[in-house]
C-alpha positions in Angstrom: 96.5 58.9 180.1 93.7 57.1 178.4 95.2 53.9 178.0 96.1 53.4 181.3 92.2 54.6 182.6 90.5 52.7 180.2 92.9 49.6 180.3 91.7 49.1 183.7 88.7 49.7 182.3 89.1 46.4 180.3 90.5 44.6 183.1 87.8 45.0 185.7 85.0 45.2 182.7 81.9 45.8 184.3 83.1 47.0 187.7 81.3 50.4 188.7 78.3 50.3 186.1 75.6 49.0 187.4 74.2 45.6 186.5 71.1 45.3 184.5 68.4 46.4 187.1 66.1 44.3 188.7 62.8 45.8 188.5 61.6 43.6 191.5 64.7 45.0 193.7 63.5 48.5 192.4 59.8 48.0 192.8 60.5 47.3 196.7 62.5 50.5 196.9 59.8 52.1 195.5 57.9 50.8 198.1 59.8 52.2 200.5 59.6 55.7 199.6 55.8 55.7 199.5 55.8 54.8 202.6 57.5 57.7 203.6 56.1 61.1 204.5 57.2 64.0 202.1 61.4 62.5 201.6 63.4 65.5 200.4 66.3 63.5 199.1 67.1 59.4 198.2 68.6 58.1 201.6 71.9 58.3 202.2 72.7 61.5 199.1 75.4 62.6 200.6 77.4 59.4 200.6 75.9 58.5 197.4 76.6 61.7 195.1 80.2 63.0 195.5 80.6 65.6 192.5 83.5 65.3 190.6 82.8 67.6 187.1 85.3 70.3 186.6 82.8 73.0 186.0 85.8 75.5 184.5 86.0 75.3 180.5 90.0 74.4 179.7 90.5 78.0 178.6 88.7 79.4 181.8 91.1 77.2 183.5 94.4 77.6 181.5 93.7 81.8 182.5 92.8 81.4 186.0 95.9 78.8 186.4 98.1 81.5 184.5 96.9 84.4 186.5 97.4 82.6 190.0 100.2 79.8 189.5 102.5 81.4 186.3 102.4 85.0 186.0 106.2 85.3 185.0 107.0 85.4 181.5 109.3 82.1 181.4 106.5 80.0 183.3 103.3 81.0 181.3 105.4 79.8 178.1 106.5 76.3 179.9 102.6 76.1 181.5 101.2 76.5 177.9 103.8 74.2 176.3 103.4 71.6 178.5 99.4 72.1 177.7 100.4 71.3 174.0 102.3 68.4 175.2 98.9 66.7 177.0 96.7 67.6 174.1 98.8 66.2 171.8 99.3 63.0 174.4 95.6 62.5 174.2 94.2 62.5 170.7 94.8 59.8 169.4 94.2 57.2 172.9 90.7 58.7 172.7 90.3 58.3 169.2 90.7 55.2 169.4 88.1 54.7 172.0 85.5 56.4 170.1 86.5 54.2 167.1 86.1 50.9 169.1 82.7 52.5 170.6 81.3 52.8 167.5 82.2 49.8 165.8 80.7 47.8 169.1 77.2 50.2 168.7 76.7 50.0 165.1 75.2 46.9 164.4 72.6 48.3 167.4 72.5 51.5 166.1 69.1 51.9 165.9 69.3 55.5 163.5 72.1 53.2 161.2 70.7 54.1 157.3 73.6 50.9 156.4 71.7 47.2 155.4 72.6 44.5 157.6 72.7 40.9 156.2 71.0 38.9 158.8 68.9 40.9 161.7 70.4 40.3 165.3 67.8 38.2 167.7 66.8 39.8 170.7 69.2 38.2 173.0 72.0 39.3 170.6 71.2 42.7 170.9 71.2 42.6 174.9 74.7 41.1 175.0 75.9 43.9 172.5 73.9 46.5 174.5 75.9 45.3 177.4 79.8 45.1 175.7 78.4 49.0 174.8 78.0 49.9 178.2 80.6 48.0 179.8 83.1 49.6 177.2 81.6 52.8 178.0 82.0 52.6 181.7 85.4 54.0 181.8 85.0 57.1 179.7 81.6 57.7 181.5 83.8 57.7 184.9 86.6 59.8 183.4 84.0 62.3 182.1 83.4 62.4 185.9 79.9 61.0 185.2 78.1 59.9 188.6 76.4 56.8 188.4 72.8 57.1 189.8 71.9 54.2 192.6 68.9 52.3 192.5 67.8 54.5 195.7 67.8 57.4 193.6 65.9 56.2 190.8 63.4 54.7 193.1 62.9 58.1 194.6 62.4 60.0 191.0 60.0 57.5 190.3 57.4 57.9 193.1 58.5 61.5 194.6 56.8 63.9 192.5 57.4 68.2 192.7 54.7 70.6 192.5 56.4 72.6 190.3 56.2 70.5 187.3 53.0 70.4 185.6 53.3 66.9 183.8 53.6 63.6 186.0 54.4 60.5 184.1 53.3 56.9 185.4 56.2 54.4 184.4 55.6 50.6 184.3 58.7 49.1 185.4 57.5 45.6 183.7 58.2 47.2 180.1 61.7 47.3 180.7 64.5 45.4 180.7 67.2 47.4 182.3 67.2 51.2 183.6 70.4 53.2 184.1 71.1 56.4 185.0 74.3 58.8 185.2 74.3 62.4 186.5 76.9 65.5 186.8 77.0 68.8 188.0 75.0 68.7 190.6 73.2 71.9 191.7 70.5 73.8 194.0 68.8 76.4 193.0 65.7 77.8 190.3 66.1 75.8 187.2 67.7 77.7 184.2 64.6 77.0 182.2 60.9 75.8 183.6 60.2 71.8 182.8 57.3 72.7 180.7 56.2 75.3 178.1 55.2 79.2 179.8 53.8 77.2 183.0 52.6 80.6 184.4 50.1 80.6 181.5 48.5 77.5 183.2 45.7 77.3 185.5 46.9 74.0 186.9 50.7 74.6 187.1 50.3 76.7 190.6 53.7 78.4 189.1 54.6 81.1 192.1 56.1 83.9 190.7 59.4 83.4 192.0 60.7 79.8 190.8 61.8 77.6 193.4 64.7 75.8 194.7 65.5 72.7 192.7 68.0 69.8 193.1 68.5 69.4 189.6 72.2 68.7 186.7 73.6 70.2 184.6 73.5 66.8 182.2 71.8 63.5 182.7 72.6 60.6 180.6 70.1 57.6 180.1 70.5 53.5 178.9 66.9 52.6 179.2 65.9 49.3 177.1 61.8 48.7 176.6 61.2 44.8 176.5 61.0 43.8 172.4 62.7 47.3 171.7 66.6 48.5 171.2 68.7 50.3 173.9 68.0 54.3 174.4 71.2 56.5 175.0 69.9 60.2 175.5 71.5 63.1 177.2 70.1 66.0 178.6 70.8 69.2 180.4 69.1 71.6 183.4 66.9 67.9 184.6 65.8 68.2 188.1 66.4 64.9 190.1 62.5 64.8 190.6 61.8 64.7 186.9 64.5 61.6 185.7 61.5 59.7 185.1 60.1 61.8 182.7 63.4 61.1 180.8 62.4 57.2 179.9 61.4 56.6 176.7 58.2 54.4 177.4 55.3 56.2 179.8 52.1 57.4 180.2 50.9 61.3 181.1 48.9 61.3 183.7 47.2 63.7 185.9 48.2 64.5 189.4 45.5 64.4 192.5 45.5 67.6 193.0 44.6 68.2 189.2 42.1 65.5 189.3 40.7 66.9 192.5 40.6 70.4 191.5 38.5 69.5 188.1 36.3 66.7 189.5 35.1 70.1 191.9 34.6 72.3 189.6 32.8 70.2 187.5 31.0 69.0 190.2 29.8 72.2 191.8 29.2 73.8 188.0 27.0 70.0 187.0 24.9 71.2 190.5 24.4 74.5 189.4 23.3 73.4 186.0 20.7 70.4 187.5 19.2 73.0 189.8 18.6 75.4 187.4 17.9 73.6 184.3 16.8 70.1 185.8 13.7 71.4 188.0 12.6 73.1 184.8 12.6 70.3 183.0 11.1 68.4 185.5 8.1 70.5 185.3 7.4 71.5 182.1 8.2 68.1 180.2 6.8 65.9 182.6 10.1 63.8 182.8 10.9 61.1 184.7 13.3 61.9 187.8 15.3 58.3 187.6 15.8 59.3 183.6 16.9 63.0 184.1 19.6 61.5 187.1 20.6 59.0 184.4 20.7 61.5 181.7 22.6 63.6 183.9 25.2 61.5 184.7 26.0 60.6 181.9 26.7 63.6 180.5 28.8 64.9 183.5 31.0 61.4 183.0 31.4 62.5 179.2 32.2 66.1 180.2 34.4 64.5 182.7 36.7 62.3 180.1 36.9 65.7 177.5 38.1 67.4 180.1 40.9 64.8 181.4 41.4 64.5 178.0 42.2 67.4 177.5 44.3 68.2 179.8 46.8 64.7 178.9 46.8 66.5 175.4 48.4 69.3 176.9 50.7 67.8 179.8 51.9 65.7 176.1 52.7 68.8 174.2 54.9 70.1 177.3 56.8 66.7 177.8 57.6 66.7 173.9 58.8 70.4 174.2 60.6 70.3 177.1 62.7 66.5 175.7 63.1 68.6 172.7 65.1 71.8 174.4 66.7 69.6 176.3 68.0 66.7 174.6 71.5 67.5 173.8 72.6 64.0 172.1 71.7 60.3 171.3 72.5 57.2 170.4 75.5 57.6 168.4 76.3 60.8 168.3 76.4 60.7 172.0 79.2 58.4 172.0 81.2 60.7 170.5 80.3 63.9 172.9 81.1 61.4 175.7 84.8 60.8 174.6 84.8 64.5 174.1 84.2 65.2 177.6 86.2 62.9 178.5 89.1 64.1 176.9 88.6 67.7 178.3 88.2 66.4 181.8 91.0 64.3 181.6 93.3 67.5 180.4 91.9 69.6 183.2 92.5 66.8 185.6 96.4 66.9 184.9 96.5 70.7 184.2 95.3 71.2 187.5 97.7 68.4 189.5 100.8 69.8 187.4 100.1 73.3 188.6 99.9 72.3 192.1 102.8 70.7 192.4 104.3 73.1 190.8 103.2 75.8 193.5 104.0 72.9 196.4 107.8 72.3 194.8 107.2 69.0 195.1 109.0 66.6 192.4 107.3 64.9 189.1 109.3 61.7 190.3 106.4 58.9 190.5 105.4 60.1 193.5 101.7 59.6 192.5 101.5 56.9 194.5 102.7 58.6 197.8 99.5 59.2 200.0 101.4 62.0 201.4 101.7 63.6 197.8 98.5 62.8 196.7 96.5 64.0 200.2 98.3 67.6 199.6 97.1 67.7 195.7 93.8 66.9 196.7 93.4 69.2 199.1 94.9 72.3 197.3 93.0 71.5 193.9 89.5 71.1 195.9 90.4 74.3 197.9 91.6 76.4 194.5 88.1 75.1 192.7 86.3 75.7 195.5 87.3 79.3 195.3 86.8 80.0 191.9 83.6 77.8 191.6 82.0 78.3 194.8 81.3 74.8 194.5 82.2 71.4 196.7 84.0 69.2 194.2 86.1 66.0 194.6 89.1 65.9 192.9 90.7 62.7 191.7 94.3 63.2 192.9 95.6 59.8 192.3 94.5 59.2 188.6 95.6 62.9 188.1 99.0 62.3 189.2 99.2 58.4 187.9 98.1 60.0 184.3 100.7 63.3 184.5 103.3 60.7 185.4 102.3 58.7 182.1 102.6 62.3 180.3 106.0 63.1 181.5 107.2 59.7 180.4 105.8 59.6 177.5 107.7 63.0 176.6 110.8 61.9 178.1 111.0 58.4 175.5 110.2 60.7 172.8 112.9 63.3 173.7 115.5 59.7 173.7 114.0 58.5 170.5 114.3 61.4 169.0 118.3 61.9 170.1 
């Protein structure tokens, strides 16, 4: 249950999240990748990423789990009593959480309408930032939340897809600390396009038929700008290529082909315009040649700046519409969803493990801690999801089995209590 997850948690505070980054660490990585030709992936994905989300809802689950595992009569009505039993198990653990969350985030809270006393310094705010996300660890792991590596940020930051009309230039100096968590991992066109109707765009290149994307189903962000207060954001359908665009401090900026494509066409139209205009002028005004050129240029260096101009105007409108579709929650409200989703995972976790030992006859006797046990569990859950999913997720066996052994006693001194 939750006390048992998150009281290791407390025990090994910090282990698992990632310490505050160092942006000279992450600026070699960086370094790394540019060096590369064309990298599809951050090095090493595979073993990095292992996907863990339940993508099921709990009452998608409870009717596959019925359909396949406790058709009968007599075993549907134990299977949904013992469902009662865990929800009931887990309210109040996790409200407790979210109560100690928030009472760590609100003096940071930085959308808190309550009057504070005395203003914390700077360095108070980064020790509470980090209690915040040390506390938050736990429930970020249980919500089967995958923390992003430094590899993988360093690849979002320089590798760049085609696809996405706005690029973002991020100066790693303005910030004090980075972090990144992902789930639900998947390939394929992105539900919705990164910027507003990019088909309507000259410069998008948009092909008809949206491409392939590594992108998940929610990203969660700490980010903290020097002088500033920690950002928590989540959002949904964010392609790994695009994280950066996700940071709260950056600057739109234009890609080379962009820049190529309208220093061409200005180019080739200026030429057009000097040949046809210039020479007149040149003749009948009796101007200088070295003051037309100047003239000239300096009017294809103004047109030149509109036009960029212009076009950062417009790469800005589409990053503010596509963080504002697909920001889901912040700061403290996030907290909240996080515990939520922790809870649900938590359920489905043990929901699943108690149905599969059920089917396996094997005994709720504290065998969570037989490696035998545990292999089989694993193995039948990741095989069942993988069937009705379609998807390659790893199941946490061990905390499944240590948490419905926590259930079952918990029910069992209750039942003695109550006689």
């Amino acid at each position: 249950m939750l006390y048992t997850t998150l009281g290791a948690g407390r025990m090994f505070s910090g282990m698992g999240i990632p310490k505050a980054r160092s942006m000279g660490t992450l600026a070699g990585k960086m370094a790394e990748y540019r060096k590369m030709w064309k990298p599809i992936e951050p090095k090493d994905w595979i073993l990095q990423y292992q996907e863990r989300y339940i993508p099921l809802s709990k009452y998608q689950l409870m009717k596959h789990l019925v359909k396949d595992f406790h058709s009968a009569e007599l075993e549907r009505r134990g299977f949904l009593s013992f469902i009662d039993q865990l929800e009931s198990s887990l309210l109040q653990p996790y409200h407790s959480k979210l109560e100690e969350l928030q009472a760590l985030y609100d003096p940071i809270n930085p959308d808190s309408d309550a009057l504070f006393e005395t203003p914390l310094t700077d360095a108070e705010k980064l020790h509470k930032e980090k209690e915040v996300l040390d506390q938050l660890q736990p429930v970020l792991d249980q919500a089967n939340f995958n923390v992003l590596s430094e590899d993988a940020l360093a690849y979002a930051l320089i590798v760049h897809h085609p696809q996405d009309g706005v690029q973002v230039y991020v100066n790693l100096d303005k910030y004090e600390y980075i972090r990144f968590w992902a789930l639900g991992q998947r390939l394929g066109p992105l539900p919705a396009q990164m910027s507003t109707k990019p088909q309507d765009s000259f410069f998008s290149r948009s092909p008809r038929t949206p491409p392939d994307r590594r992108y998940f189903k929610r990203v969660l962000v700490a980010a903290r700008p020097r002088n500033g207060h920690m950002v928590l954001k989540c959002f949904k359908d964010i392609p790994l290529e695009g994280l950066e665009q996700l940071l709260p401090v950056v600057k739109v900026r234009t890609s080379s082909f962009d820049r190529t494509l309208i220093n061409t066409m200005l180019l080739v139209s200026g030429g057009i315009v000097f040949v046809n205009v210039g020479m007149v002028v040149l003749t009948d005004l009796k101007i200088g040649t070295s003051f037309l050129l100047f003239f000239f240029a300096g009017f294809m260096t103004f047109r030149a700046w509109k036009v960029f101009a212009q076009r950062r105007k417009v790469h800005s409108l589409e990053l503010a519409h596509m963080l504002y579709y697909k920001s889901t929650s912040n700061n403290s409200e996030l907290l909240g969803a996080l515990i939520l989703r922790a809870q649900e995972q938590h359920a489905k976790e043990v929901i699943l493990a108690h149905s599969i030992l059920k089917k396996l006859k094997l005994p709720f006797d504290g065998s969570e801690k037989d490696p035998e046990t545990i292999a089989q569990v694993k193995k039948h859950v990741e095989s069942w999801l993988k069937a009705r999913s379609g998807l390659e997720i790893s199941f946490s066996a061990e905390r499944a089995l240590q948490s419905l052994n926590n259930v079952i006693k918990t029910s069992n001194d209750k039942t003695l209590n109550s006689d």
